[in-house]
Wavefront OBJ file of the C-alpha trace (Angstrom):
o trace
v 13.696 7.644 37.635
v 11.870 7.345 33.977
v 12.747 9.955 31.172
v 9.801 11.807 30.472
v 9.010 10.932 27.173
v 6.584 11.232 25.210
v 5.610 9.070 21.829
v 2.450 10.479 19.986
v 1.989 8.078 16.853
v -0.183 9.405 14.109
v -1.238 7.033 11.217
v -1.727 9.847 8.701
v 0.607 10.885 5.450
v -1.317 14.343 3.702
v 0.309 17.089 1.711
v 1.894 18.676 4.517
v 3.819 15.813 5.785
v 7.378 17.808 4.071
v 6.317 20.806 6.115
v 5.804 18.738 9.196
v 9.087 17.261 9.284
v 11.044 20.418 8.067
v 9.467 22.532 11.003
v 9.936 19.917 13.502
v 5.234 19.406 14.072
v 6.257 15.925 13.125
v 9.722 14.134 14.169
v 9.989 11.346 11.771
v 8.164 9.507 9.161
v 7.533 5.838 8.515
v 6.506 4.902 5.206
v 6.917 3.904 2.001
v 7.729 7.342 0.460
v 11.467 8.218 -0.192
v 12.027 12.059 1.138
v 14.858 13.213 -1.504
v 15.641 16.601 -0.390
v 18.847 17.582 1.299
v 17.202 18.955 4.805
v 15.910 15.283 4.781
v 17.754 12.416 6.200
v 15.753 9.249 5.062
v 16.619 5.630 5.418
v 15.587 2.144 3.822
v 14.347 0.148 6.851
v 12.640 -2.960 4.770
v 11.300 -4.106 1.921
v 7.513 -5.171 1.834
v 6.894 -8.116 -0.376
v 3.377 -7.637 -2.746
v 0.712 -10.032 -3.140
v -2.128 -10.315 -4.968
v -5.439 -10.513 -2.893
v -9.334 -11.739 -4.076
v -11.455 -13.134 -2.101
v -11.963 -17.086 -1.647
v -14.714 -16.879 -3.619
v -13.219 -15.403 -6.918
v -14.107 -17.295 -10.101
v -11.377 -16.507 -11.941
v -8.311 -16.907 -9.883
v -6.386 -20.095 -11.276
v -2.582 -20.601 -10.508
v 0.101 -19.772 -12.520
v -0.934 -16.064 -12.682
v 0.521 -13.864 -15.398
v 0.955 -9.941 -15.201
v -2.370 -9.978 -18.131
v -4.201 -12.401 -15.634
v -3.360 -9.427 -13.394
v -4.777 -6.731 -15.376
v -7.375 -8.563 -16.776
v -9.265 -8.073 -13.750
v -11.138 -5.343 -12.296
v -8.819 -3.827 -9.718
v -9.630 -1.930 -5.591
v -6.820 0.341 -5.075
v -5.902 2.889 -2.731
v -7.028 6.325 -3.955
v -4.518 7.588 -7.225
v -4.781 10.673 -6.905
v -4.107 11.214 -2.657
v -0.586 12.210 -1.725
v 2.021 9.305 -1.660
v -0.392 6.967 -2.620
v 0.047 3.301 -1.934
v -0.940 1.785 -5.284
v 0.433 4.483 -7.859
v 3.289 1.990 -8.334
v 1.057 -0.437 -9.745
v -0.899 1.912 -12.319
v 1.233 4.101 -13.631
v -0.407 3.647 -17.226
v -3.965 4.796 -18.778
v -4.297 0.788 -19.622
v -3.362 -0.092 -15.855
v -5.786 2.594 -14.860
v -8.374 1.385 -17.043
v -8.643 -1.851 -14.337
v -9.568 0.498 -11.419
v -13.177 -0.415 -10.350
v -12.726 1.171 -6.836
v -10.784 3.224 -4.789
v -10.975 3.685 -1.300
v -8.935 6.155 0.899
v -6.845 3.386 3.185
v -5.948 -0.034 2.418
v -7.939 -1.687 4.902
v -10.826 -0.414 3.302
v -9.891 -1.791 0.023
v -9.468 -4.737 1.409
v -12.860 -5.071 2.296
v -14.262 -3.987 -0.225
v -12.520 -6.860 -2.060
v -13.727 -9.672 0.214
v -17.081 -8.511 -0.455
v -17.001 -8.705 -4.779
v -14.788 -10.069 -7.806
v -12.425 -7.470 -7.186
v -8.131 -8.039 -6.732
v -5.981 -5.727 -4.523
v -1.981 -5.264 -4.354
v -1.286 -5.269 -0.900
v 1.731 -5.928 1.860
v 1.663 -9.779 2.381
v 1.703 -8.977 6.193
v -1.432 -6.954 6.435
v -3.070 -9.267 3.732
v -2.446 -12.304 5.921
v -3.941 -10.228 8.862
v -7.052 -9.811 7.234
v -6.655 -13.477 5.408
v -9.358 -14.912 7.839
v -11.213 -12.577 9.075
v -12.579 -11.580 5.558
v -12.013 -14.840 4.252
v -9.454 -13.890 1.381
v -6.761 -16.030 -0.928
v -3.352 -14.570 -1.159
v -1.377 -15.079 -4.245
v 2.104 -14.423 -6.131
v 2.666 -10.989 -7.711
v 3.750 -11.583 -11.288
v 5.300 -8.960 -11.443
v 8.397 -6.902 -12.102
v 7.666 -4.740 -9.094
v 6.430 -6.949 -6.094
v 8.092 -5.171 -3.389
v 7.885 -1.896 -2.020
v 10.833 -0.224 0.464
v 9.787 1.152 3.756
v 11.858 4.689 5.172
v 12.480 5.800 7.887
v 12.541 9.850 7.766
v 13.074 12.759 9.366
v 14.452 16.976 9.139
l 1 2 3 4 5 6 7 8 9 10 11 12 13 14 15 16 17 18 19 20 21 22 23 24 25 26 27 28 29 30 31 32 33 34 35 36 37 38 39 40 41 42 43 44 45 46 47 48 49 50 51 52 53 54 55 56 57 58 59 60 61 62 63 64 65 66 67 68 69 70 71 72 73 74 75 76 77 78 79 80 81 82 83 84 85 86 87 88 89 90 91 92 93 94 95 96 97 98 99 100 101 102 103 104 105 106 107 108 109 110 111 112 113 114 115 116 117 118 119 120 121 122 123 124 125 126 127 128 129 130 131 132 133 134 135 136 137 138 139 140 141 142 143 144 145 146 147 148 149 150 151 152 153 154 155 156
């Protein structure tokens, strides 16, 4: 005899996500956001190493990088100002800021976008190795201080 179960996965992380979990709409949360409240339990599950993505055909991407190679260039991110997001990390100054050429609401998006122009992306090294072929982009180091981002598991 199988349990009946039942696993509805939702790729989605809004504003209401807190209110999800605290009233039970939503039983846990993977992600990269750290829930500090008391009625939250959260724990670190992983740590996803950065990388710094362009495409193949970038004119400007030469090895050793340094962090002003970095911000030197124009930058896709995922959108600043939407809840929890991904690339706030990376430009939390008005001179980061000021590389922002494009921002798109998920990371795949930005992705393509920067396999199509002279753009660079932070992203996971996993999902930019996905996309490595398929949109025909170079993966580099992250010289950075902050080249790794935690994953948590969370729940009410």
């Amino acid at each position: 005899m199988r349990p009946n179960i039942q696993l509805v996965f939702k790729s989605s992380l809004n504003q209401n996500t807190e209110h999800q979990l605290r009233y039970q709409e939503t039983e846990f949360v993977l992600g990269y956001e750290e829930f500090r409240r008391p009625e939250f339990s959260c724990v670190p599950l992983f740590k996803d190493e950065m990388v710094l993505v362009a495409s193949k055909k970038h004119p400007r991407m030469n090895m050793p990088l340094r962090e002003s190679d970095v911000y030197n260039e124009q930058h896709a991110v995922v959108a600043l100002d939407r809840y929890a997001s991904f690339s706030l990390p990376w430009y939390d100054t008005a001179d980061k800021q000021a590389s922002v050429a494009y921002q798109g609401m998920a990371m795949v998006s930005v992705l393509n976008v920067v396999s199509q122009t002279h753009l660079v992306a932070i992203a996971p090294r996993w999902l930019a190795e996905e996309f490595s072929e398929p949109l025909n982009l170079q993966i580099l180091p992250l010289p950075l201080k902050l080249n790794s981002r935690t994953c948590y598991l969370s729940w009410a």
